[in-house]
C-alpha positions in Angstrom: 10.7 -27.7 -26.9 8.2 -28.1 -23.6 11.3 -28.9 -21.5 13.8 -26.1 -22.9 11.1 -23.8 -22.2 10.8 -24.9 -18.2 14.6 -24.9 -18.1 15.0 -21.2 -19.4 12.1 -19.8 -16.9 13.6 -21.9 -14.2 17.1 -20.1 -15.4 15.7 -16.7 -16.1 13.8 -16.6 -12.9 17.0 -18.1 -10.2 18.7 -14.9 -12.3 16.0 -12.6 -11.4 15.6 -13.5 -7.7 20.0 -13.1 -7.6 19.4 -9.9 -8.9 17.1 -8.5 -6.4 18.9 -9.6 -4.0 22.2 -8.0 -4.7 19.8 -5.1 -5.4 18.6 -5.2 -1.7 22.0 -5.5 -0.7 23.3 -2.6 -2.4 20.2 -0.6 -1.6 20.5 -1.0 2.1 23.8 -0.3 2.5 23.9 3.3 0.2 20.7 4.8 1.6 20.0 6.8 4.4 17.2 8.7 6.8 15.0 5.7 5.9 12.2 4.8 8.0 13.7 1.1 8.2 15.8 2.6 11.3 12.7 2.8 13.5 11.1 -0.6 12.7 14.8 -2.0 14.0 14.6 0.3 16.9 11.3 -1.2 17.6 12.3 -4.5 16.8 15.1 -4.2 19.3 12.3 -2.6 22.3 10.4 -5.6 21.9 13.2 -8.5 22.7 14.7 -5.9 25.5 13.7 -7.8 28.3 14.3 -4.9 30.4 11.8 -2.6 29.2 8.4 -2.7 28.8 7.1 -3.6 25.1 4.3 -0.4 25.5 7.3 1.6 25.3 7.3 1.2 22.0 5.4 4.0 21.6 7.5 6.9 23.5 9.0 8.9 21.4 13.1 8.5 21.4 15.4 11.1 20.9 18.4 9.0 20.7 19.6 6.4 19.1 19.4 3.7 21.6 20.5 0.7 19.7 23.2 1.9 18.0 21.7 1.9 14.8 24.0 2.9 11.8 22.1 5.1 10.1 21.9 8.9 10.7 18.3 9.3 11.2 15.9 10.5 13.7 13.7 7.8 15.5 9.9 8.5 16.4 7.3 6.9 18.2 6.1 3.5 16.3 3.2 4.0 14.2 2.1 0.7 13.8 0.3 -1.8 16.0 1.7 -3.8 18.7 1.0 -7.4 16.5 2.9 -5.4 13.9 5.9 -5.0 16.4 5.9 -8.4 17.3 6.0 -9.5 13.6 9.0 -7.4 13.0 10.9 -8.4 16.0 12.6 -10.6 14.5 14.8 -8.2 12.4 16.6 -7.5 15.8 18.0 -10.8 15.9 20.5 -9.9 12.7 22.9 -7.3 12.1 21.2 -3.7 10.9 22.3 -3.6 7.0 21.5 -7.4 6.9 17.8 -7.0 8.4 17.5 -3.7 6.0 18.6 -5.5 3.0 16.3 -8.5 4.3 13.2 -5.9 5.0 13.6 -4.9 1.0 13.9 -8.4 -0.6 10.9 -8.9 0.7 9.5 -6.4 -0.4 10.4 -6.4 -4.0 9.3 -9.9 -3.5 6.0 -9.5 -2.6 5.5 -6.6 -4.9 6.5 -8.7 -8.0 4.3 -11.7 -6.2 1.3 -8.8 -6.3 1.3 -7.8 -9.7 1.6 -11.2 -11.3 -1.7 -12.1 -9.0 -3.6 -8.8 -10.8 -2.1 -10.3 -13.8 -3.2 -13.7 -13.4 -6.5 -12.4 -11.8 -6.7 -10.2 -15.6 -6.0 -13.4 -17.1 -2.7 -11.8 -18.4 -0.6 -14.6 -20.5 2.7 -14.3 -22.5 3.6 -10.4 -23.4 0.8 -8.8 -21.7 2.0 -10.6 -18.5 5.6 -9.7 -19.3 5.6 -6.1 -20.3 3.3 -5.1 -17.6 5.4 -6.7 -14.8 8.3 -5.0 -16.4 6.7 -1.7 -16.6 5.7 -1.6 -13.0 8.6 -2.5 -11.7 9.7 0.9 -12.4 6.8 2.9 -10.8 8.5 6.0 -8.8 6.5 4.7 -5.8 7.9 1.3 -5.8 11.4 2.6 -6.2 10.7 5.3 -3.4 9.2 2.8 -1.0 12.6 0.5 -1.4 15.0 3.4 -1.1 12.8 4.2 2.3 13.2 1.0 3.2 9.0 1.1 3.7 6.6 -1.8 4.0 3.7 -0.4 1.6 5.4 -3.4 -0.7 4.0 -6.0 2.0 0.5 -4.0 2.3 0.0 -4.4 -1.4 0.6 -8.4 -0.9 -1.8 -8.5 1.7 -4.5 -7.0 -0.4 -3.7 -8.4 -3.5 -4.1 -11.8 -1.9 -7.2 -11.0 -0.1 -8.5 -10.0 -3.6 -7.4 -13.4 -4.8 -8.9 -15.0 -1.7 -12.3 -13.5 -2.5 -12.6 -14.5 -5.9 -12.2 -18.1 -4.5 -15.4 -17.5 -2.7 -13.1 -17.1 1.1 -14.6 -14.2 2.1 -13.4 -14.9 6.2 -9.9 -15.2 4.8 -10.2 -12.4 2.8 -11.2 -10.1 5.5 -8.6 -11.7 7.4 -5.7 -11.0 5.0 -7.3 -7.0 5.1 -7.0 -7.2 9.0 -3.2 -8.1 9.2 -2.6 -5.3 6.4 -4.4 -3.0 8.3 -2.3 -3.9 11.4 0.2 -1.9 10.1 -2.0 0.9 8.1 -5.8 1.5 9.2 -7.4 2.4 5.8 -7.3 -1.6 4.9 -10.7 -1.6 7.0 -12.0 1.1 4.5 -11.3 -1.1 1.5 -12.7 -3.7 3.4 -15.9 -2.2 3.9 -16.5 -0.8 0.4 -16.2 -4.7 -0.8 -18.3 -5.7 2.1 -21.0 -4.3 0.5 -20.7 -6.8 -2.1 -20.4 -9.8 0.6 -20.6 -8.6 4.1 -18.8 -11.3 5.9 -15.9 -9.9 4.2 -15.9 -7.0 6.3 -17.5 -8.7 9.3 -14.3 -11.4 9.5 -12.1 -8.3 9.0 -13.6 -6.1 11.9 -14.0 -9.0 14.4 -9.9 -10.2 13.4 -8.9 -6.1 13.9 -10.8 -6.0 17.4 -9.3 -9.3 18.6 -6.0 -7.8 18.1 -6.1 -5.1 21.1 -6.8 -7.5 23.1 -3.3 -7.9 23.9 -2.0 -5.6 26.7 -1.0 -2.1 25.6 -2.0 -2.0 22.0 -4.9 0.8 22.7 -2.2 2.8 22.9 -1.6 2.6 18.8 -4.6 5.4 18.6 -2.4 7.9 20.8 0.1 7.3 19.1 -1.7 7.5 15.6 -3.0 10.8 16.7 0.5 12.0 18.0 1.9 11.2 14.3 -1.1 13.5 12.3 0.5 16.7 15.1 3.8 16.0 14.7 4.2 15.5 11.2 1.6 18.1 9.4 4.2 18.4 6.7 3.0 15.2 5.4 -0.6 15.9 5.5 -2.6 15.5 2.1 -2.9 19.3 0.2 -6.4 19.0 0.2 -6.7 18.9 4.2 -3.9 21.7 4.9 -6.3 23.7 2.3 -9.6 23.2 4.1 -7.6 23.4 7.6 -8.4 27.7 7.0 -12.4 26.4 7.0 -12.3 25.1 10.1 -11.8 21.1 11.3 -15.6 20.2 10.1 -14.6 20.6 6.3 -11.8 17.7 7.1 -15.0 15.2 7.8 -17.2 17.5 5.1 -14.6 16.5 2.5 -14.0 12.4 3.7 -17.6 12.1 3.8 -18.1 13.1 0.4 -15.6 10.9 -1.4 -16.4 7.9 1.4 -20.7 8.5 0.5 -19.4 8.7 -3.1 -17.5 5.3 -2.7 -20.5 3.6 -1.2 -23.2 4.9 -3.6 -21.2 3.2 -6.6 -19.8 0.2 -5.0 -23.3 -0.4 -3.8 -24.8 0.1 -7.5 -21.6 -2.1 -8.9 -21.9 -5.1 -6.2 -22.3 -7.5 -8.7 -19.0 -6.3 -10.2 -15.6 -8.4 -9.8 -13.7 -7.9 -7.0 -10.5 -6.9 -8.3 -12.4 -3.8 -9.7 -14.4 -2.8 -6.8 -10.7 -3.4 -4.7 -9.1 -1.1 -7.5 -12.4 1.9 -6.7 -11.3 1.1 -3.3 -7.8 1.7 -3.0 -8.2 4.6 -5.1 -10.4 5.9 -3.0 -8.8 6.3 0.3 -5.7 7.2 -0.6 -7.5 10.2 -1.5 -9.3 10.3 2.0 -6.1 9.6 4.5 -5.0 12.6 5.8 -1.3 11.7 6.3 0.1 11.1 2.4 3.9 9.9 1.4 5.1 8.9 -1.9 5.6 5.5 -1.1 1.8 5.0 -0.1 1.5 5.2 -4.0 3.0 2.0 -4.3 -0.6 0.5 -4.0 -1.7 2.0 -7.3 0.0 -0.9 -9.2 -2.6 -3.5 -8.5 -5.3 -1.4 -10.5 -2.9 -0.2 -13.1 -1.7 -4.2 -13.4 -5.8 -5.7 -13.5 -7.2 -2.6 -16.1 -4.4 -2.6 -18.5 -4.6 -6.4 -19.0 -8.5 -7.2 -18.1 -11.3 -6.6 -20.1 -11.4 -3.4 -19.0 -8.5 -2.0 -21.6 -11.6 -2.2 -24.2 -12.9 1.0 -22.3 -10.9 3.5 -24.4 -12.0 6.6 -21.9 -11.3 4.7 -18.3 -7.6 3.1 -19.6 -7.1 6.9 -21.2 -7.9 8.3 -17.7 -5.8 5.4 -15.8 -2.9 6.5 -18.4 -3.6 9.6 -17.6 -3.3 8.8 -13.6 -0.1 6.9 -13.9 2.2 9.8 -15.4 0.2 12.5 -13.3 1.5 10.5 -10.3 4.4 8.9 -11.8 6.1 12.3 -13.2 7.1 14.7 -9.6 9.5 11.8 -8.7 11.2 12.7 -12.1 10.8 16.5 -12.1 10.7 17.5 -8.1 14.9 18.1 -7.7 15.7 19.5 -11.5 12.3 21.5 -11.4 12.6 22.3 -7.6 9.4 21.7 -7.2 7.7 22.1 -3.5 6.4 19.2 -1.9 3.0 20.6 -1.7 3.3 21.0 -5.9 4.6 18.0 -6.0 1.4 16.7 -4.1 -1.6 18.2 -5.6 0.0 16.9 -9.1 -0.4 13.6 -7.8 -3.6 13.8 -5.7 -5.0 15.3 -9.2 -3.6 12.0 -10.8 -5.2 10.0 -8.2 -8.6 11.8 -8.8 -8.8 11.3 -12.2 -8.4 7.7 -11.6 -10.9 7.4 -8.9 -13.3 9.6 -11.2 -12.7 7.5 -13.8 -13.6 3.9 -12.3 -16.6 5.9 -10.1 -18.5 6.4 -13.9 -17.6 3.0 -14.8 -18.7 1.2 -12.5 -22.0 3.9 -12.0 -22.7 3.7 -15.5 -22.1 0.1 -16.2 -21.9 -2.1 -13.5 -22.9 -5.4 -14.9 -21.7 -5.3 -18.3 -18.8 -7.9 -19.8 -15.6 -7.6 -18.0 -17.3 -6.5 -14.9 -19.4 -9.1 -13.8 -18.0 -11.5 -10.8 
């Protein structure tokens, strides 16, 4: 019985892994205006012996590399380590690399959820179901069709989690460094769980600073800041609304969920990791000022580690985290036949996201040390 049951998950899961991979294939090849254009472009700069790999950062207003996908190609907003690592794309053909760049993705994703799973000791349906469930959040899906990498952010993080609750803090901080290679809030997560072990965030600052020293990577801040001018119609609803105050309500309003943040992960520091990581996330994707869909993606560890932890025996948090998931989960359904505007489309998620990051704040402020909690 032992056996037919290792031969039907061996089965079941070479039919799964076929199945994303045609996926990736088909996905690749019937989307468009994705933001896997510019990693190629970038790809391409960096094995171009005849330019300079800095130029990486100049904007382009052409498509250079003849790259077979009707889309406009900015400035990288990523690191130079970040570039090198995704150099190797150049060396296959475009839809091959793109289908490639999202079967990894879905990869790692699935890879992520079955680690909050395990890490919720999750076993038989509630390991199942969940998995199944997540794989349709709207985020997810949005971040394939974009051909995005917030997939390989989330696998970075949930393994650093995993990594810390071995008692590897360096590597943990490590794994948040290469994540946040690619996206800077990763040093934010990593500094509200360094206040439960500090070498976490000391590994992870020291590995992020050792990065520039390669030649031309300072310029990634330039170009960070070049990316909040130029694309203001991705900025989070919260900042265009305080933008009429004046600039010192941006930092007024980032202090106050950051201070927040601190104040209960300091008071919860004998809490599990995967729950302070889960206050964390939630808590600067509410602070970054620059805000896509697909940054959503993220959410999935929490959802994954409540719904199947001890935690689901807290009626009002897995109400409010519920609650979150179809607040968030619902524009991606309703924005075309509703024609909603981006901006409504925004503040119903960002209201989603609050409720969730409310919602784990009075957890953890009220009971920090009870069952379920505990490291």
């Amino acid at each position: 019985m032992e056996k037919n049951n290792r031969k039907f998950k061996l089965i079941f899961s070479v039919v799964v892994l076929l199945v994303c991979f045609y996926f990736s294939v088909f996905l690749s090849h019937y989307t468009y205006n994705t933001d896997f254009a510019q990693y190629y472009s970038i790809a391409n700069k960096i094995l171009d012996s005849n330019i300079p790999n800095i130029s990486i950062y100049d904007i382009d207003t052409a498509n250079k590399y003849s790259i077979p996908e009707a889309t406009e190609i900015h400035g990288f907003p990523y690191s130079m380590i970040a570039a090198y690592m995704m150099s190797p794309l150049a060396l296959i053909p475009y839809f091959k690399a793109k289908s490639l760049m999202i079967f990894i993705n879905i990869l790692m994703y699935l890879a992520s959820i079955a680690i909050a799973l395990k890490l919720g000791r999750a076993s038989g349906r509630w390991f199942v179901y969940p998995l199944a469930l997540l794989c349709l959040w709207p985020p997810f899906i949005e971040n394939m069709r974009q051909g995005q990498i917030n997939a390989i952010l989330l696998f970075l993080i949930a393994v650093a989690v995993f990594a810390a609750t071995k008692n590897r803090p360096a590597l943990c901080g490590i794994f948040l460094a290469i994540a946040a290679l690619f996206k800077v809030f990763p040093v934010a997560i990593a500094m509200v769980i360094g206040i439960k072990n500090w070498r976490i965030f000391a590994s992870c600052f020291v590995t992020f600073v050792i990065s520039f020293f390669i030649p031309g990577s300072l310029k990634w801040f330039e170009a960070i800041n070049n990316n909040l001018t130029r694309f203001d119609f991705l900025y989070n609803p919260i900042y265009l609304w305080l933008q009429q105050f004046g600039p010192v309500w941006f930092w007024l309003y980032a202090s106050a969920i950051g201070s927040c943040t601190a104040i209960v992960a300091f008071r919860a520091k004998d809490s599990n990791y995967p729950i302070l990581i889960s206050f964390a996330i939630h808590a600067v994707l509410l602070i970054i000022p620059i805000i896509e869909y697909s940054h959503f993606t993220l959410l999935a560890f929490p959802y994954a580690y409540i719904i199947v932890s001890a935690e689901r025996s807290n009626r009002q948090l897995l109400t409010s985290i519920v609650l979150s998931f179809i607040m968030i989960g619902i524009p991606f359904f309703l924005a075309k036949p509703l024609l909603l505007k981006v901006i409504v489309s925004k503040v119903i998620m960002l209201l989603g996201l609050f409720v969730g990051w409310a919602a784990l704040a009075y957890r953890l402020f009220a009971a920090p040390s009870v069952e379920g909690l505990t490291a």
